[in-house]
Structures are given as C-alpha cells and as structure tokens.
DOPABA-399018 format. One line per field, with one value per residue (C-alpha): y negated, z, x; residue in three letters. Coordinates in steps of 0.1 Angstrom, whole numbers. Each point is the difference from the previous one (the first is absolute). Layout:
N
Y [Y,...]
Z [Z,...]
X [X,...]
r [ALA,...]
end
This chain:
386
Y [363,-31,-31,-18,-1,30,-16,16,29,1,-12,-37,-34,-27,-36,-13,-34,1,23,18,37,15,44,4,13,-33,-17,-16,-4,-26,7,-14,7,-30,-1,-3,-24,-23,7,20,-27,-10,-23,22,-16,19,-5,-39,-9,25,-21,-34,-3,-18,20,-5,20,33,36,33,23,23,30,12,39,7,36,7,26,6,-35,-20,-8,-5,-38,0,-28,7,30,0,13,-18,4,-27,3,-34,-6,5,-29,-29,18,-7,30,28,20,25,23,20,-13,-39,-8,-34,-21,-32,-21,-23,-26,-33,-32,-1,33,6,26,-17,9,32,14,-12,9,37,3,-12,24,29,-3,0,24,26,23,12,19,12,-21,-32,-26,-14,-38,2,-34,-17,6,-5,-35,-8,13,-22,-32,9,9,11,-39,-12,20,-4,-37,-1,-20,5,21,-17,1,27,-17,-2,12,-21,20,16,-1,32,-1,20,-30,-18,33,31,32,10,36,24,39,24,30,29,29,20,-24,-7,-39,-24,-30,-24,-35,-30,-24,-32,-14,-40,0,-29,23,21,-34,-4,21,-8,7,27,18,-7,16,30,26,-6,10,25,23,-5,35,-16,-38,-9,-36,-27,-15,-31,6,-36,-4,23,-32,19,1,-34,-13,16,-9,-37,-1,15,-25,-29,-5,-9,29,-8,15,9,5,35,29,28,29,17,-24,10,38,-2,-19,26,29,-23,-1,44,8,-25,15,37,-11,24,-8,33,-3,-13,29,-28,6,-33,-4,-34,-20,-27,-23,-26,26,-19,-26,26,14,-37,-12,5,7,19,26,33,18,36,-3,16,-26,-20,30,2,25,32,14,-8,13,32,10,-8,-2,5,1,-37,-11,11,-14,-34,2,7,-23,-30,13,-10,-31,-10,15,-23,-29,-1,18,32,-5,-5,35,19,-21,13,36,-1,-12,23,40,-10,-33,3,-33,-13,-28,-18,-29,-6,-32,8,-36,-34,-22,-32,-34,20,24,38,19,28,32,22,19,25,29,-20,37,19,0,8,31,9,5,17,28,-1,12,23,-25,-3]
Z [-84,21,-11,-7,-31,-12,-13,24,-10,-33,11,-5,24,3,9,27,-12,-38,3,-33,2,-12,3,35,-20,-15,31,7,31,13,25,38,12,20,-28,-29,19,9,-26,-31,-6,-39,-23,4,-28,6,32,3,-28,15,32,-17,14,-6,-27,20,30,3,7,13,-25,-24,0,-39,-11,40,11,22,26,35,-4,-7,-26,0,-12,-30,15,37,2,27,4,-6,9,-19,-30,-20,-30,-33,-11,25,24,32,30,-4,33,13,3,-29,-7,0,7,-17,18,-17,23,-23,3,-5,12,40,7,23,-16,16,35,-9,-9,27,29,-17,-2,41,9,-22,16,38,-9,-21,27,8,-33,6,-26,-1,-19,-7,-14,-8,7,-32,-1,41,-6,-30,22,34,-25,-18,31,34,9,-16,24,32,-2,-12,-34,-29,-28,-29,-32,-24,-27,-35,-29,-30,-38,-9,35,21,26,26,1,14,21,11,8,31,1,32,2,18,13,3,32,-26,-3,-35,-10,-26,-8,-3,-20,13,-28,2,-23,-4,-3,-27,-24,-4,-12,-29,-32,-5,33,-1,-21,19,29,-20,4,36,2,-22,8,39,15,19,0,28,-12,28,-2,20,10,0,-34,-4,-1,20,28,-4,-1,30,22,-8,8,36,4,-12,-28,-41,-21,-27,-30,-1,-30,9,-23,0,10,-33,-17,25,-6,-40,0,21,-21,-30,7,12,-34,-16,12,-7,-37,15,6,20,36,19,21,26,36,9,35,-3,38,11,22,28,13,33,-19,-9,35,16,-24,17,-36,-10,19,-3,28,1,-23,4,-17,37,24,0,-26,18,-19,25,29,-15,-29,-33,-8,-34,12,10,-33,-18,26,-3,-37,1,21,-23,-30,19,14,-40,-14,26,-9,-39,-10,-13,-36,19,11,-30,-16,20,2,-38,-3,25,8,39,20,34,19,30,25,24,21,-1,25,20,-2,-21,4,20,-1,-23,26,-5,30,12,-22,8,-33,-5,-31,-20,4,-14,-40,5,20,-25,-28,26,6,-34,-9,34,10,35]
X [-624,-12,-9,32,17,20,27,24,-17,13,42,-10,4,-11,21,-11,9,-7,-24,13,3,27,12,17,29,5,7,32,24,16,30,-6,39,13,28,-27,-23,31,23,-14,-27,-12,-23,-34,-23,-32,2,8,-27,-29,8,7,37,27,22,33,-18,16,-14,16,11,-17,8,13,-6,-12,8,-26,-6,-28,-9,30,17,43,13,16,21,6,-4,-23,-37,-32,-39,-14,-19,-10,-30,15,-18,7,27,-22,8,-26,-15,19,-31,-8,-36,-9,-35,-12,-34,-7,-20,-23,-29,-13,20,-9,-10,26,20,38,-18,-13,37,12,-21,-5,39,3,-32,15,31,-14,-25,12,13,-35,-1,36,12,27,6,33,12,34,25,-9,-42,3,18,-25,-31,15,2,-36,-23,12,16,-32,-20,19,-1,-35,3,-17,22,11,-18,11,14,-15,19,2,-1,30,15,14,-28,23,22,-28,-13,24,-20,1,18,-9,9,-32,12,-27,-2,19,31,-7,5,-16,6,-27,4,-28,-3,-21,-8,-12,-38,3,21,-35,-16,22,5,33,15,-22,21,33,-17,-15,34,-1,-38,0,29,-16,-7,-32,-21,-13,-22,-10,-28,-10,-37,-8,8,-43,-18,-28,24,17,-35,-13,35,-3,-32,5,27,-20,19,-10,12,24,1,38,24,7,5,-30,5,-10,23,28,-4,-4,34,15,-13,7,36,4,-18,23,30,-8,-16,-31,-36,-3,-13,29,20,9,-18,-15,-10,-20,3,-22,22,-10,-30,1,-16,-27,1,-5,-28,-40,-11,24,9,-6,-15,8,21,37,17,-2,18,35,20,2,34,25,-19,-16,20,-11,-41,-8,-36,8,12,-33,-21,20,-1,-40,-10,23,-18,-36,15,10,-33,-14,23,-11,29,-4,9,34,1,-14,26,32,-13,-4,38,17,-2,3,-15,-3,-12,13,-1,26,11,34,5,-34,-11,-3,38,-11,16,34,5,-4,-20,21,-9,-27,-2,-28,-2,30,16,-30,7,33,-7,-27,26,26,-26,-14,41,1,26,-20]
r [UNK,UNK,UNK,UNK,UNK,UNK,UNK,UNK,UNK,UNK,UNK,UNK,UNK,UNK,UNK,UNK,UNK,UNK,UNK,UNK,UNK,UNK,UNK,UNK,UNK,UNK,UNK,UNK,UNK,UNK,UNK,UNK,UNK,UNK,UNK,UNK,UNK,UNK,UNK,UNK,UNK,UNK,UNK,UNK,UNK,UNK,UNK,UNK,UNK,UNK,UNK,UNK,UNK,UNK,UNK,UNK,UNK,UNK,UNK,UNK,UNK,UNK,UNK,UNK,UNK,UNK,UNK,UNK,UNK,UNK,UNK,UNK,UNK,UNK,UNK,UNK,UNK,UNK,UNK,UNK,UNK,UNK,UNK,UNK,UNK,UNK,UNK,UNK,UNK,UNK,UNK,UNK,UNK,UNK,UNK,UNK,UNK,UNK,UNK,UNK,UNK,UNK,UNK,UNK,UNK,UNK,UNK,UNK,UNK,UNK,UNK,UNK,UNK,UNK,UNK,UNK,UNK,UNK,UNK,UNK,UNK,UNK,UNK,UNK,UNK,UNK,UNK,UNK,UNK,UNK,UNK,UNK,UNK,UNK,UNK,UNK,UNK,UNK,UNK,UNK,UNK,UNK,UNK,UNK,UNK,UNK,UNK,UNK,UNK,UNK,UNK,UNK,UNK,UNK,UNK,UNK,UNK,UNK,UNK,UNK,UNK,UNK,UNK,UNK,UNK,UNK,UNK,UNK,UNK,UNK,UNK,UNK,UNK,UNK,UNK,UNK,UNK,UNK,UNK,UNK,UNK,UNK,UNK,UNK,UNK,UNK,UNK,UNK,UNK,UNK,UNK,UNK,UNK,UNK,UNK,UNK,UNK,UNK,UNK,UNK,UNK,UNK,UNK,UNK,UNK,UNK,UNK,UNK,UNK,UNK,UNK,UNK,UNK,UNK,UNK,UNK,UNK,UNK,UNK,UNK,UNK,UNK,UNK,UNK,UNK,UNK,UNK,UNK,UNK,UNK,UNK,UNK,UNK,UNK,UNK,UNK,UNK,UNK,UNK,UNK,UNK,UNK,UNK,UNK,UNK,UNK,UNK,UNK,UNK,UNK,UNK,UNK,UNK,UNK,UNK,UNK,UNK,UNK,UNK,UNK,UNK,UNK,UNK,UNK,UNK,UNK,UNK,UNK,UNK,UNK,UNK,UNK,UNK,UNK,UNK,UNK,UNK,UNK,UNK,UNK,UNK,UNK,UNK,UNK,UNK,UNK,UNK,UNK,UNK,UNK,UNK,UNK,UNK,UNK,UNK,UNK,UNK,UNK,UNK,UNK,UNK,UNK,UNK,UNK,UNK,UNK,UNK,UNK,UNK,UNK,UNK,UNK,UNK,UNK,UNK,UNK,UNK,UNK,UNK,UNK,UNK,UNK,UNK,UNK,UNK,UNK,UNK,UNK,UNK,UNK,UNK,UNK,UNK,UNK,UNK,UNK,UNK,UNK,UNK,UNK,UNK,UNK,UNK,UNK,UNK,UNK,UNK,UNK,UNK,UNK,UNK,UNK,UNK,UNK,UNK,UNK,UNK,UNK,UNK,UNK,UNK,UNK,UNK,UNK,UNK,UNK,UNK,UNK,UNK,UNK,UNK,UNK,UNK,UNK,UNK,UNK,UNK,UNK,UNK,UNK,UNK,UNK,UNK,UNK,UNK,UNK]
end
C-alpha cells in the first residue's frame, strides 16, 4: 500500500467539499436530464445551507429508491439515466473517478501557498506528458482555476488574498478546492482535490477546529514555509540589502506545525504518529539563491528539478531533502525537524519558486517557476501513480 490514505481501500469516500467520509454505497444521485435540470427542479436543503444559498434556489432532482446499473442509475421521475453521484451530507457532485485524492496546501500568512497551487496546476498540466500522464480540469474547476490564477498570471497582477475564515463559518464558501483528474500510462484516473487553506486559520484555536475535517481526512500535507520568516536568514537578507531587520509578528514555525498536528490528532482522538505524508516546501528559494550569504554552493537545491526531463529522480528528492536539513541545522532550526519527524511516519523536505522573482511596483514578473512540481511527484511515485 502507498502512502495515501486507504480509505478507498476499505469502500469509503471522501467529500471533496465537506470533507466528511461517508461508504461509497451511501452516495446519492441526482438526475442531469435536460427535463430534470429545467423542469424537475426542488428545495435542496443540504445543499443551499452547505453553500449558504438562498432557500428559494432550486436544484435538479434526487433520485428516490435509485435502481442502479454499469454506472448509472435510472430517474425515478424521468425516466432517464444519470452519472452523477452527490455527498450524502451536503449534496455537492462527487468525482466521476473511483478514488479522490485530497492535498491540503498549508502555511503561515505570506508564504505563498495561492501561487504555489497555481503555478504547480499550470506546470502539471504542460508538463505531465513527459511521464505519459494528463491531467484534466473539467468546465467547472477550469472556470474556477481561469478566475483564481491563469488571468492573474497572463496580466501579471498579483493574486488575491485567500480569504480568512471567521469561527463557525463554512471555509469552502470562502475557498472552493480546486478538482483536477491525472490519468496514469495505464489509463487509470484519480482524482486529486487542492485545498488551500488561509494561513491565519492555523493562528487561531477556534478556527482551528473548523479547519481540522478538511486536514485530517487529507490523503497528503504538503506545508509552506516562507524562509524569511528563520530570523538567521531575514537577518542576513536585510543586511545585504541595507536594511534594519524587523522583528515581525509572524507565527514560528514550530508553532505552525504543533497547531497542525494539534488539530490531525484532534480529529482522529489519537496521539499515535500521524499516518499523513508531509512533504514540508520552503518557498521563495530565489531569495535564497540571490542572497551572497546565503547561498548554498554545491548544493542541489539551486539546479533546476530534473523530473520532467529525465523521468522521475528519487535520488533527487533525498538529495534535496538532505541538503534542506543542513541548510536548517545551519539556520538554528533543528528542534523544528526532530519535531516534524517525531509527529509524522513520512517528511520529505522540499524547495521551490513558484513566480521566479520578487513582484515590483504591484506587478507580477512573468512565471519562471522552479521545483513547485517536486512534492507532488514525490507522493505520485511514492503510490506508483508515476
């Protein structure tokens, strides 16, 4: 078995939305005929109060007593045949694949984690082909992913803030998931879910626990980390730029990770090592790259990733994750790491660029990404996926 979670394994699902898992059995369907969608419309309550809607707005059909057969099931009111299964607990469509795939992206406010889904989504997508594999965003996550990134990017501006979730609010309101499908050399297809989640809500106990089914029902974490935020390195960077350091109101980095294995152990009422993979990425390595003091000579964290040109290097992935682990023994923060590998089974660490430069004067460079793809490949071939 690989590293994701088994819950497929053992005839379960997850909602992508939700985030609750449920027995695929107890899915429902909801009929997509032309005369259901335009004629055979009802009051949905689930539905309309998971998505804070009006009451009066109106959703296809639900299938009663479904007879089901290869796939579809027959309409209990039309009489036609349907292909879409919904959450049993707030109605939202589920994939289409059999196995959904949950990454939660989290990190500190600022560490870039809006950019980093994005520009791995546009290089997976360009990319993927050189290890004979596709991926595939359907019309509702390629409209969401248009509005999110890609217009973002081609007209240089800087993304919009993800927006922070207040207690007791549904955080996907605020922040769909971005849904793609990977299809393998052998034809078979996953779906993978990207959530992002607001690096404030890890700074606060009680939105904590809103966010805690969503990150503990994730298959894989991938946590970024800002490396400016090691006061050895903001220290040594404002001092080649002539600048007085100041002593920020961030969130450490232990901090950050003890809330996030706060909230899994929570969830699963276990204080067992956590199952979850956890591929830890330090973001904004051109910084580290540009910096006189800094910079690592030797070191492979400054060539390029070599997984779209060669095939996938696992050799690669240890020597990246090595030479971090000097880099943050050198940085003052090993208690950090013997922290993490204490929590979780599997840590891998990791480092990327997703814009390739600092934004000047509100304007976005055009992207030169480099390793943003990396983690994700790592748990692809970890599950034999690539």
């Amino acid at each position: 078995m690989g590293l994701f979670s088994s819950i497929a394994n053992m005839g379960k699902a997850v909602c992508p939305y939700c985030f609750n898992s449920f027995k695929k059995s107890e899915a429902l369907w909801r009929c997509n005929s032309y005369q259901c969608k335009n004629t055979n419309i009802e009051q949905d309550e689930a539905y309309t109060k998971f998505y804070n809607l009006p009451v009066n707005q109106l959703q296809p059909h639900i299938i009663k007593m479904p007879k089901v057969k290869n796939g579809f099931a027959l309409c209990d009111l039309c009489g036609g045949m349907t292909n879409v299964k919904i959450c049993p607990h707030c109605h939202s469509n589920l994939p289409s694949t059999d196995e959904n795939i949950i990454i939660s992206i989290v990190g500190a406010p600022g560490a870039g984690k809006s950019y980093y889904v994005g520009t791995l989504l546009k290089q997976v997508q360009s990319k993927f082909p050189t290890l004979k594999c596709t991926m595939r965003l359907d019309g509702q996550n390629r409209k969401l992913y248009d509005t999110k990134f890609k217009n973002y990017f081609e007209s240089n501006k800087i993304l919009e803030k993800t927006k922070q979730t207040n207690p007791g609010e549904n955080i996907i309101s605020n922040n769909m998931p971005i849904l793609c499908t990977v299809t393998n050399s052998k034809q078979k297809a996953r779906t993978f879910t990207f959530f992002d989640a607001a690096g404030e809500n890890f700074d606060d106990e009680a939105i904590m626990r809103d966010v805690a089914p969503y990150i503990a029902n994730s298959s894989a974490i991938i946590l970024l980390l800002d490396p400016t935020d090691i006061p050895m390195v903001r220290n040594a960077i404002c001092d080649e730029k002539g600048k007085a350091a100041v002593e920020e109101n961030v969130i450490s980095y232990e901090d950050l990770l003890n809330n996030l294995i706060n909230v899994i152990k929570l969830a699963h009422a276990s204080n067992a090592q956590i199952e979850i993979p956890l591929a830890i990425c330090f973001s904004k390595w051109d910084l580290i790259e540009n910096s006189p003091s800094l910079r690592p000579e030797g070191s492979v964290t400054l060539t390029p990733s070599p997984h779209f040109v060669q095939g996938f290097s696992e050799s690669d992935c240890e020597n990246i994750s090595s030479d971090v682990e000097g880099l943050l023994n050198a940085w003052d923060q090993s208690n950090f790491i013997l922290q993490a590998r204490a929590a979780f089974k599997t840590v891998k660490f990791f480092v990327c660029s997703a814009i390739g430069a600092e934004a000047e004067m509100g304007k976005v460079p055009n992207i030169v990404s480099k390793r943003v793809e990396d983690p994700f490949l790592w748990l692809l071939n970890k599950n034999k996926l690539i």
